[in-house]
C-alpha positions as CSV (number, residue, x, y, z in Angstrom):
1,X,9.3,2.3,0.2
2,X,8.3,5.8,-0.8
3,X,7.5,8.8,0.6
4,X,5.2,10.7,-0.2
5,X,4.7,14.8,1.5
6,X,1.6,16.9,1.8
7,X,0.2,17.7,-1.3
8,X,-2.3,21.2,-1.0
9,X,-5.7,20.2,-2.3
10,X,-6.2,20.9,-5.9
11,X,-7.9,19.9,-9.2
12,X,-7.5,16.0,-9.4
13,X,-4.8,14.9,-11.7
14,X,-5.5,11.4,-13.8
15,X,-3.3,9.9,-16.2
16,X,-3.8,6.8,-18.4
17,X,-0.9,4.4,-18.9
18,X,-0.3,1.6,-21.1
19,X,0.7,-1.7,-19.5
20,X,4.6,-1.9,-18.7
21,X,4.7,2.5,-19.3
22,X,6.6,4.8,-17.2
23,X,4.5,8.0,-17.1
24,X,5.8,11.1,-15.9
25,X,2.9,13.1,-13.8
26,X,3.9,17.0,-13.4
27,X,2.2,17.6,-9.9
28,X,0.4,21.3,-9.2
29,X,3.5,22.2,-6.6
30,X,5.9,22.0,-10.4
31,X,7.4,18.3,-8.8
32,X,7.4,15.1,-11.0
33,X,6.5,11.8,-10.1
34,X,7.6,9.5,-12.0
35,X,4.8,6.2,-13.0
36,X,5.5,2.5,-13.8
37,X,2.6,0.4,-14.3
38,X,3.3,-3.6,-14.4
39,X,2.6,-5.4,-17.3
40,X,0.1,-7.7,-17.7
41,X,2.6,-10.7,-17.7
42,X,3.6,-9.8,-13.9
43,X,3.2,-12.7,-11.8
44,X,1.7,-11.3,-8.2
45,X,3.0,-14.4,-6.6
46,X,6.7,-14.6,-7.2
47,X,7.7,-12.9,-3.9
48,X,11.8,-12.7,-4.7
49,X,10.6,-11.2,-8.0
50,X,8.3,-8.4,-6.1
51,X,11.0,-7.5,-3.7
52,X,13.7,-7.2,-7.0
53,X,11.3,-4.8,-8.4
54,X,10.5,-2.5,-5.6
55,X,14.6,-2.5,-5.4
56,X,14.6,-1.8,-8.7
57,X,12.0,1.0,-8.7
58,X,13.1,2.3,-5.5
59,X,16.8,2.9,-7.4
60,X,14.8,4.4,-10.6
61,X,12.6,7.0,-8.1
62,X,9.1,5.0,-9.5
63,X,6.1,4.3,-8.3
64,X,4.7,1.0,-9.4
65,X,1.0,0.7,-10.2
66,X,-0.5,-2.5,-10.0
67,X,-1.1,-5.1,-8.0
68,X,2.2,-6.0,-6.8
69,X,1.8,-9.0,-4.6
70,X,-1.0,-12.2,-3.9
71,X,-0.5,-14.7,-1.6
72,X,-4.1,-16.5,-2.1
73,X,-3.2,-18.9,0.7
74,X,-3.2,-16.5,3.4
75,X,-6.8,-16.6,5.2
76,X,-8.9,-13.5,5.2
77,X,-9.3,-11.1,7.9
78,X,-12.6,-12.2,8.5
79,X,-11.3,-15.7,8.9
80,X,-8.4,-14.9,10.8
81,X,-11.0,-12.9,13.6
82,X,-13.8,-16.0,13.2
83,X,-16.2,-12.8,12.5
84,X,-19.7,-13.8,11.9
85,X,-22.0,-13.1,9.0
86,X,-24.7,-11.4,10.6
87,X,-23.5,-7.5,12.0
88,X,-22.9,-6.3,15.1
89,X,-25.7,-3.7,15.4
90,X,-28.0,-6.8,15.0
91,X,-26.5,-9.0,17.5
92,X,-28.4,-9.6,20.9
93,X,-26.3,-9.1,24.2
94,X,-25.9,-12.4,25.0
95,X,-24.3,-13.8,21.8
96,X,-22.3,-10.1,22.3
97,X,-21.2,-10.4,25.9
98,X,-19.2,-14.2,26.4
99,X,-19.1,-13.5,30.3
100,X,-16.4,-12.4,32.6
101,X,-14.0,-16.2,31.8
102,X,-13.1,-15.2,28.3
103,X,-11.7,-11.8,29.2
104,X,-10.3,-12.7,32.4
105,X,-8.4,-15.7,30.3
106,X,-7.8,-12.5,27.2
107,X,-6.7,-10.3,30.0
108,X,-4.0,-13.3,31.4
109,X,-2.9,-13.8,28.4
110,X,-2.1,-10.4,27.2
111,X,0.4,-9.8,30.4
């Protein structure tokens, strides 16, 4: 979407911006980039509408700030790796090691 170089370490630059603003931020090299924060109105799950933005915004040379995108019905990471509660470091060997039939059926499966 953007690209962003290498930008030398320096003081760290913060700007407030009003909902819906486009803020212009003079960076330490002398470039400019250029800020648009979403309003409060945006709607995170119309998906047409987030790529017509990011077209729009892409056009414009801005950034967007926000949170551009929410699809709620998506299962977490955690869910989608059936990770348990409890973490590793206090997990015994045997609930840690299944045995050689689950890799050798991973390793199949993966060739």
């Amino acid at each position: 979407m953007h690209e962003l170089g290498y930008v030398e370490p320096k003081q760290e630059i913060s700007v407030e911006a009003a909902d819906g603003s486009v803020t212009e931020v003079r960076l330490h090299d002398g470039s400019v980039l250029t800020l648009k924060k979403l309003n409060r109105e945006w709607d995170p799950h119309d998906k047409s509408r987030v790529l017509a933005a990011l077209e729009e915004s892409r056009k414009k040379q801005e950034l967007l700030m926000g949170l551009l995108y929410f699809r709620p019905q998506v299962p977490t990471l955690e869910d989608t790796l059936a990770m348990v509660e409890t973490p590793l470091i206090r997990l015994d060997e045997a609930v840690l090691d299944p045995g050689p039939g689950p890799l050798e059926r991973f390793n199949a499966a993966s060739r």
